[in-house]
DOBA-958890 format. One line per 5 residues: number of its first residue (from 1); their letters; for each residue z, y, x of N, C-alpha, C. Coordinates in pm, whole numbers, plus 32768, in hexadecimal, padded with zeros to 4 digits. Atoms other than C-alpha are relative to their C-alpha. Layout:
NUM) A) Z,Y,X,Z,Y,X,Z,Y,X ~ ...
***
This chain:
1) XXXXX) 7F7B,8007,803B,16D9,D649,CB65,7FF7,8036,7F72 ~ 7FF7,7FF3,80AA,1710,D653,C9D6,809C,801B,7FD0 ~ 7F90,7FDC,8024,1835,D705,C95C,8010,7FB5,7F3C ~ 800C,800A,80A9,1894,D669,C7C4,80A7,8025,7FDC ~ 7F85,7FB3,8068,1985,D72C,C6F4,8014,7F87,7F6B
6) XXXXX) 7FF9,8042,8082,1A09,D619,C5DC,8064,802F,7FAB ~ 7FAA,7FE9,806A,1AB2,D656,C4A2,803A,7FA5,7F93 ~ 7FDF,808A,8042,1B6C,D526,C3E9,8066,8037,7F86 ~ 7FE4,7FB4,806D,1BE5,D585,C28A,8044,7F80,7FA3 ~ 800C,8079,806B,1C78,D483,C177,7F96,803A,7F72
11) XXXXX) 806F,801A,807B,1B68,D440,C066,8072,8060,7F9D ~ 7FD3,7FD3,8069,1B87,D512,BF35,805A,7F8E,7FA2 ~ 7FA5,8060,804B,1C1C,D3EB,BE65,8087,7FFE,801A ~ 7F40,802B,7FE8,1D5E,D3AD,BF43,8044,8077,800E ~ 7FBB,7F92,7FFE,1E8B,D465,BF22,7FFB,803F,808A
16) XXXXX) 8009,7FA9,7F91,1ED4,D559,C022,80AD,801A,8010 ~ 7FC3,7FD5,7FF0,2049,D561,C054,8025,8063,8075 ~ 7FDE,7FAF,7F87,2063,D643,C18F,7F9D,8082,7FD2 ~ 8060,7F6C,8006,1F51,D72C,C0E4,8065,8017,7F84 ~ 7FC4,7FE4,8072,201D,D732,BF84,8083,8050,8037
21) XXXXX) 7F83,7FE1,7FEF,2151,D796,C047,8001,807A,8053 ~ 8007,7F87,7FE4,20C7,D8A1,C0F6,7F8D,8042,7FB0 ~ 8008,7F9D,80A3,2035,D926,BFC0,806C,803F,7FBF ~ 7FA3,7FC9,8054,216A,D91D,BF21,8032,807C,8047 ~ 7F88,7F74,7FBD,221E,D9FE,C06B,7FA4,806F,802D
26) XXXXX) 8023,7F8A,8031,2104,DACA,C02E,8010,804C,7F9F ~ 7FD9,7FB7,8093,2148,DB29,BEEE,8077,8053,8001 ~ 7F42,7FBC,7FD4,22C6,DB43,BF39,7FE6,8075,8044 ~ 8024,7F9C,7FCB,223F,DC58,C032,7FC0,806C,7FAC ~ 806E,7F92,804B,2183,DD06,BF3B,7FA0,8016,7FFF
31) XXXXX) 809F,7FE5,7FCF,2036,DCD3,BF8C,7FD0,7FB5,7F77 ~ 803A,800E,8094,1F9F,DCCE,BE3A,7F75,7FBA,8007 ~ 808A,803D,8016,1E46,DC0F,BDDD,7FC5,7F76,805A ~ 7FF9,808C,7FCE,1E80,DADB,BE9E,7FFA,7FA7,7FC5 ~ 8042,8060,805A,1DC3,D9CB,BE04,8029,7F87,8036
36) XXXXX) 7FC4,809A,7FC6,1E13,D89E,BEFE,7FDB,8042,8094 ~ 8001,803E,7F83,1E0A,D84A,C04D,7FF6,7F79,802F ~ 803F,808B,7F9D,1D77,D727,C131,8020,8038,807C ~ 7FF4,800A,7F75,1DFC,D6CB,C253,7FDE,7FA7,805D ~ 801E,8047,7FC3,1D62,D643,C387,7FE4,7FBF,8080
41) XXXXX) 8038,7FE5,7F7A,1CE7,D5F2,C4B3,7FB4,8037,805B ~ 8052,7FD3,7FB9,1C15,D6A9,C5BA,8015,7FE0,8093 ~ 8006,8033,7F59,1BB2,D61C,C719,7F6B,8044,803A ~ 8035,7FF0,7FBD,1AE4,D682,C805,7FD1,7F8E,8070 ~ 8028,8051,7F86,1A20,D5A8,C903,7F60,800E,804E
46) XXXXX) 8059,7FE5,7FC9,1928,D5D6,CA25,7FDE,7F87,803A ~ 8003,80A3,7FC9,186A,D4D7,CA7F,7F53,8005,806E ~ 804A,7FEB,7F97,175E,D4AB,CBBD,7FA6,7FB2,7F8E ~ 8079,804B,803E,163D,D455,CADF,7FA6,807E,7FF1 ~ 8078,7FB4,8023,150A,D54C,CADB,7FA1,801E,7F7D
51) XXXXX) 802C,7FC8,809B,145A,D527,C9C0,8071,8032,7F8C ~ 7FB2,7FD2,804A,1518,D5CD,C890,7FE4,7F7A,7F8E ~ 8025,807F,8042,1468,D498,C7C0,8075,7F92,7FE9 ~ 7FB8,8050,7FE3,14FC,D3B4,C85A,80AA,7FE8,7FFE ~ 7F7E,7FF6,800F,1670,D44C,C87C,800E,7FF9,7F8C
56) XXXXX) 7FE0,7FF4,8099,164E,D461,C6F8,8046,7F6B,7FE2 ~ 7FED,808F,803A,161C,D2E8,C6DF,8057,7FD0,801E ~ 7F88,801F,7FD3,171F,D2C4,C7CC,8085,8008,7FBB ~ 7F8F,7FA9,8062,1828,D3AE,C6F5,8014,7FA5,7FA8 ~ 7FDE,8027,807E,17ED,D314,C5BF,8038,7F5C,8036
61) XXXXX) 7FFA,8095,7FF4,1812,D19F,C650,80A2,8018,801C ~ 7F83,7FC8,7FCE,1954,D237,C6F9,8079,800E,7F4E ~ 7FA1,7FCB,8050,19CE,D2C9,C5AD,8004,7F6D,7F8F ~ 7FEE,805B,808B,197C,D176,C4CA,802B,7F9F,807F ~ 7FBD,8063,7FCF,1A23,D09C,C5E0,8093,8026,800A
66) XXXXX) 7F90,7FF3,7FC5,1B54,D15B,C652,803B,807F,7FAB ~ 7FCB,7F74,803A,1B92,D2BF,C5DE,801D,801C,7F7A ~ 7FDA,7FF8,80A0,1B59,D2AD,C468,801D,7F5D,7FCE ~ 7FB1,8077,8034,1C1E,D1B6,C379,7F65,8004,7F83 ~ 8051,8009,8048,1AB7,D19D,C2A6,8021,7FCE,7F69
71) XXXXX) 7FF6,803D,80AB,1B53,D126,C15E,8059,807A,7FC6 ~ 7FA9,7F99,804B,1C28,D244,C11A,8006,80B0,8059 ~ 8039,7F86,7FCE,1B7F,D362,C218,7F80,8028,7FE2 ~ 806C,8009,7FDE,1A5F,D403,C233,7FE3,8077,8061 ~ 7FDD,7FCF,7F78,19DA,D4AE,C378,7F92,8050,8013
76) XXXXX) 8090,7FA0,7FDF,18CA,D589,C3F1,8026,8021,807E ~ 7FE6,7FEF,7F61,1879,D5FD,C56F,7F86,806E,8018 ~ 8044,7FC3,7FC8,17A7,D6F9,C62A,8000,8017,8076 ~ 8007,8004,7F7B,171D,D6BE,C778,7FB1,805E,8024 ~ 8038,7F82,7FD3,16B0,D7E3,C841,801F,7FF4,808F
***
């Protein structure tokens, strides 16, 4: 069994309205030195596959078919 922790982010290029807006009601709070915010996704999935190799290849096929929007995300994973 292969546990993978993913993390799905929008690409530096695209805006970020849901990170800009809780930037801003950080600020409003007072929390000083807040540069930006990205907001995103994080999933978890276990999957009956043994090798850790293999769940990788799995992940990523997972994240460029279904999970990530590849033209305007980008994603990273760690299977353990």
């Amino acid at each position: 069994m292969q546990h993978a922790q993913i993390y799905i982010t929008p690409k530096k290029d695209i805006l970020d309205p849901q990170g800009k807006a809780i930037a801003d009601a950080l600020a409003a709070l007072g929390f000083e030195g807040v540069q930006g915010v990205r907001v995103g996704k994080y999933l978890e999935v276990d999957l009956a596959i043994e090798s850790p190799e293999q769940a990788g290849r799995v992940v990523d096929e997972m994240c460029r078919k279904l999970l990530a929007n590849t033209i305007i995300e980008s994603y990273r994973f760690d299977v353990k």
